[in-house]
C-alpha positions in Angstrom: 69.3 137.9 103.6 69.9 134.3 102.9 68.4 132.8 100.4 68.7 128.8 99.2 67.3 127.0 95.9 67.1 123.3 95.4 66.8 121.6 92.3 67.3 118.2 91.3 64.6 116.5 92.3 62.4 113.7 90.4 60.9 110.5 90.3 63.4 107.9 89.8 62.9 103.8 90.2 64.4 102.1 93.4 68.1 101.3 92.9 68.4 104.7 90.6 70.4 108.0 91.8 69.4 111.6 92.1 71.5 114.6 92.4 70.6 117.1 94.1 72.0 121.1 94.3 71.2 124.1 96.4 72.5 127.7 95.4 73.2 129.9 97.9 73.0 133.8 97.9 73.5 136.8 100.1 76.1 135.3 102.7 80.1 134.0 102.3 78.8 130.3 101.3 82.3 129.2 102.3 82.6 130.0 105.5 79.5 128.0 106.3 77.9 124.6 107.3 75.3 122.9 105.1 72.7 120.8 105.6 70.3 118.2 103.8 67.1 117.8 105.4 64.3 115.4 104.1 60.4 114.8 105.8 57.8 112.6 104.8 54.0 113.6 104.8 53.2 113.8 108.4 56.7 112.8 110.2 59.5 115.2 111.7 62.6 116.4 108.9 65.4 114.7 109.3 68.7 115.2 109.2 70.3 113.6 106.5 73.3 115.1 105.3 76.1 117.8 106.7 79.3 119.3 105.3 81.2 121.5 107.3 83.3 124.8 106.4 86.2 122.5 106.2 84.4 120.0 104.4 84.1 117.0 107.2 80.4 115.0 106.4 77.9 113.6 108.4 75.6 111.2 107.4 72.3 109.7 108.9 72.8 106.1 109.0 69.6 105.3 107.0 71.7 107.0 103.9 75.9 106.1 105.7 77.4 104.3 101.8 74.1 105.7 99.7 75.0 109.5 99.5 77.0 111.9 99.3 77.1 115.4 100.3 79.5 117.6 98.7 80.1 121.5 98.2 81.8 123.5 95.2 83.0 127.4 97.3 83.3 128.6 93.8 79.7 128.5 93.0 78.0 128.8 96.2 76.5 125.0 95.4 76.1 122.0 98.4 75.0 118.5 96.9 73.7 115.4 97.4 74.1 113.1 95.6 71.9 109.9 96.0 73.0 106.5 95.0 71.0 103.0 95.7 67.5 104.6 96.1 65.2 103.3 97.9 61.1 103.8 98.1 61.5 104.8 101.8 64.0 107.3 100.4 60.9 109.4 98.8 60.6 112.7 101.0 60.8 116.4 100.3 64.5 117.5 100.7 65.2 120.8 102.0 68.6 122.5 102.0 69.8 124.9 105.4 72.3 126.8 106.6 71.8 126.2 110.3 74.1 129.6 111.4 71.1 131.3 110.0 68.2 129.0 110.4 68.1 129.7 106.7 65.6 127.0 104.4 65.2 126.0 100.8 61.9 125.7 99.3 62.5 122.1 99.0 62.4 119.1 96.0 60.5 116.2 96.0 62.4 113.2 95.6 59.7 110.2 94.4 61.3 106.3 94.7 59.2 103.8 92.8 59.6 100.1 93.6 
């Protein structure tokens, strides 16, 4: 079973940075894509942030030059870091491994203006 942790999150003033980590456990991390999600109260998540097996990125263009997302094999970790924040940045942000439908609990990111 698959099971993902975030941690990282906060409340951080507009123009600050955030970085944010998910462990992963019970599966070869490696051989895996991993996503960032995010959703506001009452919208859709969205895709943010993906890093593939091989390590290419994808990047919503709301965040393209603001984050990065990043993985470390060794210690089963994908992260995103968050540069430039912005109040419409605030959201939950939930880690996944799509091949699994597998979800983090999630971590409130909080962007004062």
């Amino acid at each position: 079973q698959v099971h993902l942790v975030e941690s990282g999150g906060g409340l951080v003033q507009a123009g600050g940075s955030l970085n944010l980590s998910c462990v992963a456990s019970g599966i070869i991390f490696a051989l895996n894509t991993m996503n960032w999600y995010r959703q506001e109260p009452g919208k859709q998540r969205e895709l943010v942030a993906a890093i593939t097996s091989g390590g290419s990125t994808h990047y919503a263009d709301s965040v393209q030059g603001r984050f990065t997302i990043s993985r470390d094999n060794a210690k089963d970790t994908v992260y995103l870091y968050m540069d430039n924040l912005k109040p419409e940045d605030t959201a939950v942000y939930y880690c996944s491994m799509p091949r699994f439908d597998a979800w983090g609990q999630g971590t409130q990111v909080t962007v004062s203006s």
